[in-house]
C-alpha positions as CSV (number, residue, x, y, z in Angstrom):
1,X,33.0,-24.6,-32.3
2,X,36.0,-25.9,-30.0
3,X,38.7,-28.5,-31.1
4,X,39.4,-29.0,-34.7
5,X,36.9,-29.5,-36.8
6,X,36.6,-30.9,-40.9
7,X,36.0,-28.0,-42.9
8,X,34.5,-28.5,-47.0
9,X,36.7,-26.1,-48.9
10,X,34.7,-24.9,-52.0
11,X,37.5,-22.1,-52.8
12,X,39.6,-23.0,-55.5
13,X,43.4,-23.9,-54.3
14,X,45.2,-20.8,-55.9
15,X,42.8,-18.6,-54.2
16,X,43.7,-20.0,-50.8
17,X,47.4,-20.2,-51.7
18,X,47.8,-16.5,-52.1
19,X,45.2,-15.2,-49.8
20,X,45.7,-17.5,-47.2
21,X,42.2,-18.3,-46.7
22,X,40.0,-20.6,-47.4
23,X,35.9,-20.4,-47.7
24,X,34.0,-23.5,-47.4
25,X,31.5,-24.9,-44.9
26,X,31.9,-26.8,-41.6
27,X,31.5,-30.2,-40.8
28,X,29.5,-32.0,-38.0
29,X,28.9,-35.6,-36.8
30,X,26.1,-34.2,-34.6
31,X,22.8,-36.6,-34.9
32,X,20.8,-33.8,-34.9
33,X,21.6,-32.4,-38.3
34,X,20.0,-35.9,-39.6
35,X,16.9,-33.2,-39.4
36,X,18.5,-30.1,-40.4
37,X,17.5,-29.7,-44.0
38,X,20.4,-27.6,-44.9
39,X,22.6,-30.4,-43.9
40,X,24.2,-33.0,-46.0
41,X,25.3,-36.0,-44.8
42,X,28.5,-37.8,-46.5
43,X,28.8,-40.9,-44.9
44,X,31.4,-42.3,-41.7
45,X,34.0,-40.2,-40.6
46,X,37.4,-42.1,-39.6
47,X,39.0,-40.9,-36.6
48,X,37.5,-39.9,-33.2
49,X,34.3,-40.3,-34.4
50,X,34.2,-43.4,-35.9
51,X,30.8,-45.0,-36.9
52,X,29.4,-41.5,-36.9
53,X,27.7,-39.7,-39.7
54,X,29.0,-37.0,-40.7
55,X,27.6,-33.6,-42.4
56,X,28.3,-30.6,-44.4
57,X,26.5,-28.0,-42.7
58,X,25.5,-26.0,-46.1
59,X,24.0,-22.8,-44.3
60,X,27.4,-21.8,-42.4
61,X,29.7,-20.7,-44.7
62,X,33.0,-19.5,-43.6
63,X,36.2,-17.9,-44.2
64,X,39.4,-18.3,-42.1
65,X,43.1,-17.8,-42.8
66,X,44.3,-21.2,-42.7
67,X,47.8,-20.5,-42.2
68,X,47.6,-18.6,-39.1
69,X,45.1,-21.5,-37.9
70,X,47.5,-24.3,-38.9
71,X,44.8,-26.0,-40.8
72,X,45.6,-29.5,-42.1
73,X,44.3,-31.4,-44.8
74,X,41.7,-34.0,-43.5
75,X,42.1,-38.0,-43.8
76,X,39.2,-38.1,-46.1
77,X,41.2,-35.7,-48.4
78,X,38.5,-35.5,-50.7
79,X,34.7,-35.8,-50.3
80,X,33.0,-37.8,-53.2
81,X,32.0,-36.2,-56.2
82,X,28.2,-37.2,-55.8
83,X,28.2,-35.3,-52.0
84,X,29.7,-32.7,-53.8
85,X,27.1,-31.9,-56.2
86,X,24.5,-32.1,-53.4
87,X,25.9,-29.5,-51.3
88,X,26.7,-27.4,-54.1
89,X,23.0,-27.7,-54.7
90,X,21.8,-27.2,-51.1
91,X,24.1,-23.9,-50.8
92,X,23.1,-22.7,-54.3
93,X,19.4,-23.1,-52.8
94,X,20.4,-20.7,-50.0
95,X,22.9,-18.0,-51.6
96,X,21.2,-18.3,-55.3
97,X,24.3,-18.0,-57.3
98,X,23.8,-19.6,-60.6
């Protein structure tokens, strides 16, 4: 993925605070993903991409050091606690954790 990119952090803050890295899952506004059905969408993304949907990719998670990356905290600062839940369900279909 080039550019910069919204990321879903699922790690807990005091994880990434003393590791430095954060796991989560990427974020797309590619209109393909409408298919993918590991993808959750979450609604309009402000920005660049305005009027584009955008969507948790739930099959790619990640780890990076987010200090050496100089990630920033996204406008949307939070995603809603109902897209939450469904990507929490959509991973949890994939990795099987509880």
């Amino acid at each position: 993925m080039r550019d910069i990119h919204a990321f879903l952090v699922l790690s807990p803050r005091i994880f990434n605070d003393k590791t430095s890295l954060v796991i989560g899952l990427p974020m797309m506004t590619a209109e393909y993903n409408a298919d993918n059905p590991f993808a959750v969408a979450v609604g309009r993304v402000a920005g660049r991409h305005v009027d584009k949907t955008s969507y948790v990719l739930c099959h790619q998670p990640k780890s990076f050091d987010w200090r050496s990356r100089g990630a920033k905290l996204h406008p949307l600062c939070k995603l809603n606690d109902a897209f939450f839940v469904q990507v929490c369900e959509r991973l949890n279909q994939i990795i099987q954790l509880t």
